[in-house]
matplotlib code that plots the C-alpha trace (Angstrom):
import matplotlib.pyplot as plt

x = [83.7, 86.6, 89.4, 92.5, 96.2, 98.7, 101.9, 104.1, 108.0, 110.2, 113.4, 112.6, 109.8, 107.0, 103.5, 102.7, 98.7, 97.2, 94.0, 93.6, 91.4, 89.4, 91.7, 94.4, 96.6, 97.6, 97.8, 99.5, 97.7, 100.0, 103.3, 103.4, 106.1, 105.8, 107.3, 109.1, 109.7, 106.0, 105.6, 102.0, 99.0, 95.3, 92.5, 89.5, 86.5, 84.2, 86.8, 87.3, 91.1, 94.2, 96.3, 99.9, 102.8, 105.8, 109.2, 111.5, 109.4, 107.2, 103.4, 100.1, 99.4, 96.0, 95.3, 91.7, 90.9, 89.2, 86.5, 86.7, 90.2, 91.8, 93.9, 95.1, 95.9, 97.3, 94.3, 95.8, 99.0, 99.3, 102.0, 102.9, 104.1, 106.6, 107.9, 104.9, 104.7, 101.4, 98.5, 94.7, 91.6, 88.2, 85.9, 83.5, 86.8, 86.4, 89.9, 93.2, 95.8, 99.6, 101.7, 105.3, 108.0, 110.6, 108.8, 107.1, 103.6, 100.5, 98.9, 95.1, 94.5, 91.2, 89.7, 87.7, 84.2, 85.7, 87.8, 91.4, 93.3, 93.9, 94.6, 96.6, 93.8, 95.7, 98.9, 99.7, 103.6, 105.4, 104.5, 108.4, 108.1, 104.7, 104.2, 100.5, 97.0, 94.3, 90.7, 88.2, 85.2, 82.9, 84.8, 85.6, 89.0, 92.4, 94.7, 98.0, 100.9, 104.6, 106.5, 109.6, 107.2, 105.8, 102.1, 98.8, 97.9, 94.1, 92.5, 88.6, 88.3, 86.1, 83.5, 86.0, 88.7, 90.7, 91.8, 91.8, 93.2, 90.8, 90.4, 92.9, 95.0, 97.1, 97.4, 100.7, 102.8, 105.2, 108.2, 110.3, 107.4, 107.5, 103.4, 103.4, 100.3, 96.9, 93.8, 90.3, 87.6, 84.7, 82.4, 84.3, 84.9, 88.7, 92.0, 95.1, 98.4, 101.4, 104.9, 108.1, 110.5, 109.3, 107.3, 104.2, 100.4, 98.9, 94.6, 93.2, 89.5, 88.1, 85.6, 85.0, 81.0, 83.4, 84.3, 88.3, 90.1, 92.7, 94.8, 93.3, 96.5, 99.6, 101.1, 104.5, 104.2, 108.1, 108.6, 110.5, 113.8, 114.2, 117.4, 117.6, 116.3, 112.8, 112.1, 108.1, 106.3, 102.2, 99.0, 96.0, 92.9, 90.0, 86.9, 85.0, 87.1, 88.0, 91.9, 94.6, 98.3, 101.8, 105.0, 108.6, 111.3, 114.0, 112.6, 110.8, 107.9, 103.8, 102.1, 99.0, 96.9, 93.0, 90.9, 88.2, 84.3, 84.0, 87.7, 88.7, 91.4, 94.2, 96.0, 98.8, 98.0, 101.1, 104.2, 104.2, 107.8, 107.7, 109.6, 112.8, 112.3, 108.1, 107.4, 104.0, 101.3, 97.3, 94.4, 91.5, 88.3, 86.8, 89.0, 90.5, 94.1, 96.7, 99.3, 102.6, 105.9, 109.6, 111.7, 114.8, 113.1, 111.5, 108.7, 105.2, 103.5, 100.1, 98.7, 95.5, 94.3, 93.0, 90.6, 90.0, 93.2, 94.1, 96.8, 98.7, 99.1, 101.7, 99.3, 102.6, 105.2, 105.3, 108.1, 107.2, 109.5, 112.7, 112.3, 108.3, 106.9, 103.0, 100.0, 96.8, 93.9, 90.2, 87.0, 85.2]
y = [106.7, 108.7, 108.9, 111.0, 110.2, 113.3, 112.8, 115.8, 115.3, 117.9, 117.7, 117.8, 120.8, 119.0, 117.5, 114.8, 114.1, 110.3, 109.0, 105.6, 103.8, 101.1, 98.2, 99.6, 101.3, 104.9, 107.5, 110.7, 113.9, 116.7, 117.8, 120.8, 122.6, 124.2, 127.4, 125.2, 121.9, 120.6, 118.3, 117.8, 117.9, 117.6, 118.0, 120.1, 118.7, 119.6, 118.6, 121.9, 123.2, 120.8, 122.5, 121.9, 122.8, 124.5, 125.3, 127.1, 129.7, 128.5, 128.6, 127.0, 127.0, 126.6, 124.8, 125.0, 121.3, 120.5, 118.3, 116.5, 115.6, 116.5, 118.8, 121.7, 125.4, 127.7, 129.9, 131.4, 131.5, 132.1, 132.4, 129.7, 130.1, 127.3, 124.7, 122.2, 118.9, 118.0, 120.0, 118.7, 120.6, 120.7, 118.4, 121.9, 122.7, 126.9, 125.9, 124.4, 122.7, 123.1, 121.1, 122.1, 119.7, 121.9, 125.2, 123.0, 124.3, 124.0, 126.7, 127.4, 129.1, 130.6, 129.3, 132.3, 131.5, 130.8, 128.3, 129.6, 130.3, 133.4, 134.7, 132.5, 132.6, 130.5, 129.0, 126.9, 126.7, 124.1, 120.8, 119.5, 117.6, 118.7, 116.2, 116.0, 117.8, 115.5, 116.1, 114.1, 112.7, 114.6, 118.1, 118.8, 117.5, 118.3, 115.5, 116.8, 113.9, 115.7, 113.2, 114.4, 114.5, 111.0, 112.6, 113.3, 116.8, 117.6, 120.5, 121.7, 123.4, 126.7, 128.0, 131.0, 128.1, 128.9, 125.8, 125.1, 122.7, 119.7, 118.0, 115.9, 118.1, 115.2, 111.4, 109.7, 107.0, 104.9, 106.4, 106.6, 105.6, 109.0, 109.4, 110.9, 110.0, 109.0, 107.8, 106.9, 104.0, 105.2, 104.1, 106.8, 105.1, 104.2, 105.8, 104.6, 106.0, 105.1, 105.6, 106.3, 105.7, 102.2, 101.7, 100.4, 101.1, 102.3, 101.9, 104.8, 104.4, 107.6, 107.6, 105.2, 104.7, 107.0, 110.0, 108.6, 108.7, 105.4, 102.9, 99.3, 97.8, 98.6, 96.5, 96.0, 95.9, 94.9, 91.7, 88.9, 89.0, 92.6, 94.1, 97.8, 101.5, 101.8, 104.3, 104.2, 106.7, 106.4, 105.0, 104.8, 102.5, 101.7, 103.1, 100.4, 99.9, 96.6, 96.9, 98.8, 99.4, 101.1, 101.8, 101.5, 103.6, 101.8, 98.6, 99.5, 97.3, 98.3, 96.3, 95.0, 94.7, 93.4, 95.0, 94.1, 94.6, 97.2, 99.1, 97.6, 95.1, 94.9, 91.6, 91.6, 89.6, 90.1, 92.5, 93.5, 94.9, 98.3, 101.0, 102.0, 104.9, 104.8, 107.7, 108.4, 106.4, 106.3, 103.9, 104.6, 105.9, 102.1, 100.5, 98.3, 100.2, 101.6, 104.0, 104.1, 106.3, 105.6, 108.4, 106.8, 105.0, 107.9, 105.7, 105.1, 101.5, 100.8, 97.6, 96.2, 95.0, 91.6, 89.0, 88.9, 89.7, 92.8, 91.4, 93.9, 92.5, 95.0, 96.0, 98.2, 101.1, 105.2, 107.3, 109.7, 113.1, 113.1, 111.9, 111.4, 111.5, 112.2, 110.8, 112.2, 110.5, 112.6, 111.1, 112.6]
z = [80.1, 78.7, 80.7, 80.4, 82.3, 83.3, 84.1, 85.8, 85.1, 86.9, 85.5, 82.1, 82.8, 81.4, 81.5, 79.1, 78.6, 77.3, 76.5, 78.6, 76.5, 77.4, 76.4, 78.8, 76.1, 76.2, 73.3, 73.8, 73.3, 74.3, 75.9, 78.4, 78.6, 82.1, 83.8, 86.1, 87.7, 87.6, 91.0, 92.5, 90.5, 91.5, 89.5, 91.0, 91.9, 88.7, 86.4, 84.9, 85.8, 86.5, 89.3, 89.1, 92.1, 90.8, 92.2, 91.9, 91.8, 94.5, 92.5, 91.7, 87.8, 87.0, 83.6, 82.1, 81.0, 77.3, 78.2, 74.7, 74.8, 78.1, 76.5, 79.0, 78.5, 80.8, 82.8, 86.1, 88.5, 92.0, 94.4, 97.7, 101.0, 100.8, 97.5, 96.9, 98.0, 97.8, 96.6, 96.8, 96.8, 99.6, 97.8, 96.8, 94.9, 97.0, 98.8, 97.4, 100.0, 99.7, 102.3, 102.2, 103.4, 103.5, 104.7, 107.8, 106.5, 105.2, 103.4, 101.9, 98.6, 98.0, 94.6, 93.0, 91.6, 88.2, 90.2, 89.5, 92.6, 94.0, 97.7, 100.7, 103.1, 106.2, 106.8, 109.9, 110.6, 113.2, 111.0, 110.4, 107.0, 106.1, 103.2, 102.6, 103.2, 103.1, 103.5, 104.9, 103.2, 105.2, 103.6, 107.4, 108.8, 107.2, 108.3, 107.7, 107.7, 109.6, 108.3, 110.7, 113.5, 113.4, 113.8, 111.7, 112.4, 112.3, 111.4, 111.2, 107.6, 108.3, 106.0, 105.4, 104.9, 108.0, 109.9, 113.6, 115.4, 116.7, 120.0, 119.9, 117.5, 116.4, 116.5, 116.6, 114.8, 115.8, 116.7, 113.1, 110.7, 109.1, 107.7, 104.2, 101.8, 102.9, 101.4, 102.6, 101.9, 100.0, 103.2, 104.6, 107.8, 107.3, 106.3, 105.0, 105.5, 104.0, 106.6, 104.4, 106.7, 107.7, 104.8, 107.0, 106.4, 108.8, 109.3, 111.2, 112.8, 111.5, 115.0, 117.1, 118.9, 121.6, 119.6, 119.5, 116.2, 116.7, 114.5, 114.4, 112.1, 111.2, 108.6, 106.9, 103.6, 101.7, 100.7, 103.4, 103.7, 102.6, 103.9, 102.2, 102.9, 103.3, 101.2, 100.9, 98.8, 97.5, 98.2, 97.0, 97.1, 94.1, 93.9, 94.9, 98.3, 97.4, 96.7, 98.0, 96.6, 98.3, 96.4, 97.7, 95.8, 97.2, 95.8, 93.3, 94.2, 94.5, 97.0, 96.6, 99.4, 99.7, 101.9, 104.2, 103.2, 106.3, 105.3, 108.6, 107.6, 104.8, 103.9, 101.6, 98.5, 96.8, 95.3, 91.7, 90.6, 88.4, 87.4, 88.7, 92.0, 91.8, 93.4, 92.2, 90.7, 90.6, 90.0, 87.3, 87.8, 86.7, 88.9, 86.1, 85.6, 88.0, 85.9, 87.5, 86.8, 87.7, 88.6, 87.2, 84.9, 82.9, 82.2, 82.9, 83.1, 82.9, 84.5, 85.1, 88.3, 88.4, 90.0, 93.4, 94.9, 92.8, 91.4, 89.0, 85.2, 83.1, 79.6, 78.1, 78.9, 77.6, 77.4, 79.9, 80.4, 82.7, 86.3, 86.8, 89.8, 89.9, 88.2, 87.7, 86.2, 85.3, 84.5, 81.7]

ax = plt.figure().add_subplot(projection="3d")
ax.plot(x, y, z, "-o")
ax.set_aspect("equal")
plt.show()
């Protein structure tokens, strides 16, 4: 399996593309110079196009993928309703998702049959730190994290990619948490979100025997004794379902976490420390390698993830373009 690591840095204006080989090392392959601050990236579901979120010009660049190499080239722009958070894609890659934290919104772009995105088709207004749009592994609920609201918003994702509120329309925190990124178990009966204002997990119930969508843990996840701003940012889990890992910028920490054979249960196996201000970071498509970058740092580190408890092992450190913050990793 080739595998090929993307890293967006905003204030330098760039996107820097490695070859993760096998052993763990990276090799560069190109530099990007973008028409913008790149932020969030997400790449679509067949692996053909890389989106990238711009600002200031508030955008979605489009950038055709060379299946050999991973190389990208530019292949189609399209405006946003709001400055890019987060952007992901329905997993039929016909609708990309842009929550804006500063516009309250999320918006959906229409993804034309060549897959490059074109027309807003919906926008849903009122979500007060709108900082992610993540959809469920059924392709059919949109669970929206207001980070300023202390609630999951959750939408049904029509045919025509309109969404409408569900019954409940939300599910709350507790009050101050502050939900931001999410991720699910690949038995698709649990999700994860990381709060970034009390840097907690949070483990939601997708649905109960009862219909009822409800958190069964909540757990803290900075080391003892810590006395600073929580300041939590990422989260993400491996493919197998087996590990899980959250950063904190304040601390510059990832937590490791091991996670129950049903998704049902975390337990903290330990705290790795990493580049300075981690805002963003991923885990590989073989599970073996999470890929992290520092946004003061202006670095990436790759480390592998070990035995039983996940542990993180440091393999080496890249250069990386000024202040990092998101890492995407394709399968190819």
């Amino acid at each position: 399996m080739k595998q090929t690591v993307y890293t967006a840095s905003p204030e330098s204006q760039q996107i820097h593309v490695w070859t993760l080989h096998a052993s763990g090392e990276m090799t560069l392959v190109q530099v990007v110079d973008a028409p913008g601050q790149v932020q969030p990236m997400v790449i679509s579901p067949d692996k053909r196009f890389l989106y990238v979120g711009v600002r200031p010009e508030f955008r979605v660049i489009a950038y055709r993928i060379t299946p050999d190499d991973g190389s990208l080239t530019e292949a189609g722009v399209a405006p946003l309703p709001g400055s890019p958070t987060h952007i992901s894609t329905d997993r039929k890659g016909r609708f990309l998702f842009s929550a804006s934290y500063n516009a309250a919104n999320v918006a959906v772009i229409s993804l034309e049959n060549d897959g490059l995105p074109g027309e807003t088709v919906d926008v849903v207004d009122g979500l007060d730190g709108c900082h992610s749009a993540n959809i469920s592994p059924d392709n059919r609920t949109l669970w929206t994290p207001a980070l300023k609201q202390d609630r999951i918003c959750l939408f049904t994702l029509s045919d025509d990619g309109k969404l409408v509120a569900q019954t409940p329309a939300d599910v709350t925190t507790v009050e101050g948490a502050g939900p931001r990124h999410m991720a699910f178990h690949p038995n698709q009966q649990y999700a994860y979100c990381v709060n970034e204002l009390n840097s907690t997990v949070d483990v939601w119930e997708l649905r109960d025997p009862h219909g009822k969508i409800e958190c069964v843990q909540t757990l803290d996840f900075m080391p003892p004794g810590f006395s600073g701003t929580r300041w939590a940012a990422d989260i993400h889990i491996t493919p197998d379902g087996r590990h899980l890992y959250a950063c904190d910028r304040t601390a510059s920490i990832i937590t490791a976490f091991s996670v129950s054979e049903d998704g049902s249960v975390l337990n903290i196996e330990g705290y790795q420390p990493t580049e300075e201000q981690p805002r963003g970071f991923n885990v590989d498509h073989s599970g073996k390698y999470l890929v992290a970058v520092g946004q003061k740092s202006h670095h990436a580190a790759v480390y592998k993830i070990n035995g039983e408890q996940g542990l993180l092992e440091e393999k080496g450190r890249y250069a990386v373009g000024q202040g990092p913050m998101w890492v995407a990793i394709l399968a190819h």
